[in-house]
N, C-alpha and C positions, 0 to 999 in steps of 0.2 A: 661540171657542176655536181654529178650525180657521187663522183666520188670524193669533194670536197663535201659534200653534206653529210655523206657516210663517215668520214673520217673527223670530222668535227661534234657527230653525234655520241662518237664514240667515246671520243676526247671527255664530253657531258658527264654520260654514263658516270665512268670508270672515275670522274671525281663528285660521285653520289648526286649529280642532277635528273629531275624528271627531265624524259624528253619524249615530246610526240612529236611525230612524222603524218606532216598530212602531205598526201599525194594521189593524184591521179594513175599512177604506172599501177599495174595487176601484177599483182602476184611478188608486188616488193614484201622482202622479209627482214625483221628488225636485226642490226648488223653485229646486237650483242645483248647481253641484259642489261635492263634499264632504261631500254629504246623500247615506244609504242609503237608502232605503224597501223595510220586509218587510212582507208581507201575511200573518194568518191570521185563517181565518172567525172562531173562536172570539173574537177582536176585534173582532168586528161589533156595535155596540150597534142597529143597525137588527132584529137577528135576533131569533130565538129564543135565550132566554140558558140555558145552562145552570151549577149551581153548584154538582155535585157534586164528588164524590175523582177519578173520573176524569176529569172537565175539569183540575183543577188539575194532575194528572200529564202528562196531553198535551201541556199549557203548558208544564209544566216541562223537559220534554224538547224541545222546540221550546225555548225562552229561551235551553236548554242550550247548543244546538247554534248558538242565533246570535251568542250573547256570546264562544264563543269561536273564532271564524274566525279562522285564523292569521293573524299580525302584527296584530290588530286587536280585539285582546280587550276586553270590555266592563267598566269595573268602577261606573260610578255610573249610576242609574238616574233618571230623573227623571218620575214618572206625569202624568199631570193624567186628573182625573173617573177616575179608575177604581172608585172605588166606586157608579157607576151599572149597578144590573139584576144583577151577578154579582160576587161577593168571590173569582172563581175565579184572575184574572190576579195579583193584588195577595198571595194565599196562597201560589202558584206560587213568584213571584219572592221573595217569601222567604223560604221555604223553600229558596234556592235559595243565600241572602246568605252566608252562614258560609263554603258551599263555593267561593263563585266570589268570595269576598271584597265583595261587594257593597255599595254605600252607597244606602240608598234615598229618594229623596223623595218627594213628594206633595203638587201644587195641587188644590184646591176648586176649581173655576169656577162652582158651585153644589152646593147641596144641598137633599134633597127630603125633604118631613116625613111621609112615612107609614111607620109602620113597621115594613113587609119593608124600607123601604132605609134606613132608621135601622138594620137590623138589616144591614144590608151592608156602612154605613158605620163601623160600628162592628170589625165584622171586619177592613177594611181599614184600621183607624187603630194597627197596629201596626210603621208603616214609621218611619224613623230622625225625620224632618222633615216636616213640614205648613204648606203655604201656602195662606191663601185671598186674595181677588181683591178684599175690600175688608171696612172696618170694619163692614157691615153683615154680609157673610158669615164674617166671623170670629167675632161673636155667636153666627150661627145654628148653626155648625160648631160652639163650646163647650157650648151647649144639647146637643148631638149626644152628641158623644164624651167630653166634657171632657176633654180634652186638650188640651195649649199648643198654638196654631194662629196665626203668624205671617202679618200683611199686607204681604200683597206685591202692589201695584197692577201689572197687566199693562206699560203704555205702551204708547205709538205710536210706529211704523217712522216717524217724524217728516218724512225726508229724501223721504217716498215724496209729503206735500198739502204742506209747508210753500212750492213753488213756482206753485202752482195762482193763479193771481190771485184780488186780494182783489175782491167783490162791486163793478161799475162802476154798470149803470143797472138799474132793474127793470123789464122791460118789459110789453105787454101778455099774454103767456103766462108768467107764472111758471111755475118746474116745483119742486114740492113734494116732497120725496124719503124715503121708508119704506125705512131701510136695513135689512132683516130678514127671517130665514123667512119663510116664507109659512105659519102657525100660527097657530092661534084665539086665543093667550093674548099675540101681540106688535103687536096695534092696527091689524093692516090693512082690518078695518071700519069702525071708528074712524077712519081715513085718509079712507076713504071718502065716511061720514057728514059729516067735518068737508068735504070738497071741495065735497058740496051745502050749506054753510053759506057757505061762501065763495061761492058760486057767487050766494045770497040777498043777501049784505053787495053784492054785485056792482050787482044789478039795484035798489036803491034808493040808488044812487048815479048823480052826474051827470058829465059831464065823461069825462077819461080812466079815472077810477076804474071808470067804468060801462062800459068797455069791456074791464075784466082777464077774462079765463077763464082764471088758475090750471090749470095740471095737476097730476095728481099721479104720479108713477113711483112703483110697489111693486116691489123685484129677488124675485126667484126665484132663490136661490142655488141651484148645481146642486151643489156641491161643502162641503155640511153633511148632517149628520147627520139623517135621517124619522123618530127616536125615536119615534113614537106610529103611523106610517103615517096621518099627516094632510092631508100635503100636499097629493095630488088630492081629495080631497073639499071639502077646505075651499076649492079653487082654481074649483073650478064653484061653491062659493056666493056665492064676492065677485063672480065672474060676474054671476048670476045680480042680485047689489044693485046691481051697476054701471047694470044694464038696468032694473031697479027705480026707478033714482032718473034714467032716460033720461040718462045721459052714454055717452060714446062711451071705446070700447075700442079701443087700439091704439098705435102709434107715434106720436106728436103727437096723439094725440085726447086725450079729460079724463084717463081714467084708463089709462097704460103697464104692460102686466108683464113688466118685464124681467130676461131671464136673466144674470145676474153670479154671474163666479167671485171668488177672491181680486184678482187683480189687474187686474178689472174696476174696481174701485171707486174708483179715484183720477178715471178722465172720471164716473161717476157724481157723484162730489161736484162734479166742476168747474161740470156740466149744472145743477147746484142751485140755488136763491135760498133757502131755507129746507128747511132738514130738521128731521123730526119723526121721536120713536121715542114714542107712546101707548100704553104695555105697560099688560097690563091685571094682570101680576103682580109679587111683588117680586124686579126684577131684583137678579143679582148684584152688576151692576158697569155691563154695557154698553160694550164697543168702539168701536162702531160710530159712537156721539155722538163720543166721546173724537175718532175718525180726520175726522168731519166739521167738530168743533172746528177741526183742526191745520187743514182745508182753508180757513176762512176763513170759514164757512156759519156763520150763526146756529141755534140745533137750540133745538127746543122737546120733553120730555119730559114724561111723568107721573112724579110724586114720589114714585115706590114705590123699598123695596129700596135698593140701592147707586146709583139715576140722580144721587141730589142730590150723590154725592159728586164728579163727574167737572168737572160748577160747570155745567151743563146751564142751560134758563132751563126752571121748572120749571110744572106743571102740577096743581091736586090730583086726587089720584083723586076719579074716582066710579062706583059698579056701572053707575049708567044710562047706557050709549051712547054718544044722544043728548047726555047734559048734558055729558059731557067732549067728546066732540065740539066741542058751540058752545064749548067752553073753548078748546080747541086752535085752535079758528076766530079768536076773540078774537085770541089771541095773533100767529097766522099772518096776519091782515088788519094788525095794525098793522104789522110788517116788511114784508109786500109793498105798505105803502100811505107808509111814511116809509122811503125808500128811505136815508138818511143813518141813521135808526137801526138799519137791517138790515147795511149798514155797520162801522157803528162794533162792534157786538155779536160780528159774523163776525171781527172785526177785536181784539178782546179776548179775543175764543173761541182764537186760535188764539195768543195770549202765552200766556195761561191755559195751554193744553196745549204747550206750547213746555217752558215754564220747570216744569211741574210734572207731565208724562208721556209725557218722552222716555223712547224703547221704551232706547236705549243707556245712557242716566244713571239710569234709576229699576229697570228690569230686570237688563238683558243683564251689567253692572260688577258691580253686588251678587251677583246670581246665582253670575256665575264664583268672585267672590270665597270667595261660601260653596261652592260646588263644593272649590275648592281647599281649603280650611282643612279641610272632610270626608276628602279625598282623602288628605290629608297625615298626620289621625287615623287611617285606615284602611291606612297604609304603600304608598299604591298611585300617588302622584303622579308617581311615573317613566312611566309607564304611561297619564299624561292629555295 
């Protein structure tokens, strides 16, 4: 989400729109001119959330006071996830609509089925407009709320991998690349287990094949959201498997943890011969394939959630590991072992995402457009 928002703000910018950035993260900085960024705690989904009258008031008096800075008044609004953990922001600002004229929207990038936050999302589905981030979260969203919930697929900043050269030779260190948190439920065990699988397909082979050790990079985004505070624990357990299954830790050793921001990720993908996203729950949607797609890289996922929709090469789930593991192995052995068909695939991967989720033709155009057509209902297009 973090880097769909960056790249859509930018998209704003660069065709002369105001755009503020209200967020909870510390220390976020605007991703170019023309971008505001305001910080307050009470936006912090890492926090302690609260979701009483007096949260939603302090918001509102805050919202107040940022929407209307002279020459530069606020009138449409556009959330994403605000119904995770607190319905305090998402009440505020409407409560706020009448007076300040307000037009409000709202994307899904997921939603969570227990429910307190069924019971939050539901609070928060009284804004004008709802998008979720693919046909399979537009489902789960109507289960929710029932409410009409429009698919609106994110895209990709296309212009940022579509240069990246396409796959040349594969050599004897593939490097295998987990573009994702570092969290229990997005497969970097999984990553792991399958590297020792690879590692087996290795040593009963002859020739040059017998000589691949595959790596594999996991990023550590520093710059996403710790929703559960998992990240250092779960980072000493992969540890701890690394050393379990005796591969080596580190920069060009078996297994990399490398820290990437947003705009780390284009040499990530470049570094890559295959990338894998193993989630072990039903993703929304998945970015990160989509961006690796447009790079040229063949991406092998699990079939859960929204991954099959992105045209991913897909993988079936399974509870056990181990079994998706050798699955993911399977997969990842024959690309790193027919280098023409890791090729060709990286090489379809990114028409595929070309011609059907450019961030500018499937986003950033419809968007304004609905922006506009709101704006114009709401008497305030002088003013956008």
């Amino acid at each position: 989400m973090e880097t769909h928002l960056w790249d859509f703000s930018r998209a704003l910018a660069r065709r002369g729109h105001r755009v503020t950035v209200l967020t909870g993260s510390v220390g976020a900085h605007a991703p170019c001119d023309g971008v505001r960024v305001v910080h307050h705690d009470l936006l912090d989904l890492s926090a302690d959330h609260r979701d009483d009258d007096a949260t939603v008031e302090e918001l509102r008096g805050w919202f107040r006071q940022e929407f209307t800075v002279p020459g530069a008044p606020v009138h449409l609004v556009h959330g994403h996830n605000l119904h995770h953990f607190s319905s305090a922001p998402a009440r505020a600002l409407k409560s706020l609509q009448d007076d300040l004229n307000l037009v409000l929207l709202h994307t899904y990038h997921s939603i969570w089925r227990s429910p307190e936050d069924e019971r939050i999302a539901k609070e928060c589905a009284v804004w004008d407009v709802h998008h979720a981030v693919s046909d399979f979260l537009v489902n789960a969203c109507m289960e929710v709320l029932g409410e009409p919930v429009d698919r609106t697929y994110l895209g990709v900043n296309t212009d940022a991998y579509l240069t990246i050269p396409e796959l040349d030779v594969v050599g004897s260190y593939p490097v295998v690349l987990l573009p994702a948190r570092l969290i229990p439920n997005k497969g970097a065990r999984v990553a792991i287990l399958m590297l020792k699988h690879l590692g087996k397909r290795a040593e009963q082979c002859t020739g040059e094949m017998a000589a691949m050790r595959p790596r594999l990079v996991l990023t550590d985004p520093f710059d996403t959201v710790d929703f559960h505070h998992e990240r250092g624990e779960f980072r000493g357990d992969l540890t701890r498997l690394v050393e379990h299954y005796d591969l080596l830790e580190g920069p060009g050793q078996d297994v990399e943890f490398r820290p990437a921001g947003i705009d780390d990720m284009r040499k990530l993908y470049e570094e890559a011969t295959v990338v894998v996203y193993p989630s072990r729950f039903d993703e929304p949607m998945g970015l990160a394939p989509l961006e690796a797609m447009c790079a040229a890289r063949p991406v092998v996922a699990t079939g859960v959630g929204g991954l099959g929709e992105g045209g991913s090469r897909l993988v079936a789930p399974d509870e056990d590991e181990e079994e998706l593991a050798s699955r993911f192995a399977d997969e990842v052995w024959r690309l790193l072992t027919v280098p023409g068909e890791a090729r060709e695939a990286g090489r379809a991967a990114r028409e595929h995402v070309r011609h059907r989720f450019d961030l500018k033709r499937v986003y950033v155009e419809p968007m304004l457009t609905e922006y506009t057509r709101l704006l114009v209902k709401a008497g305030v297009l002088g003013d956008f």
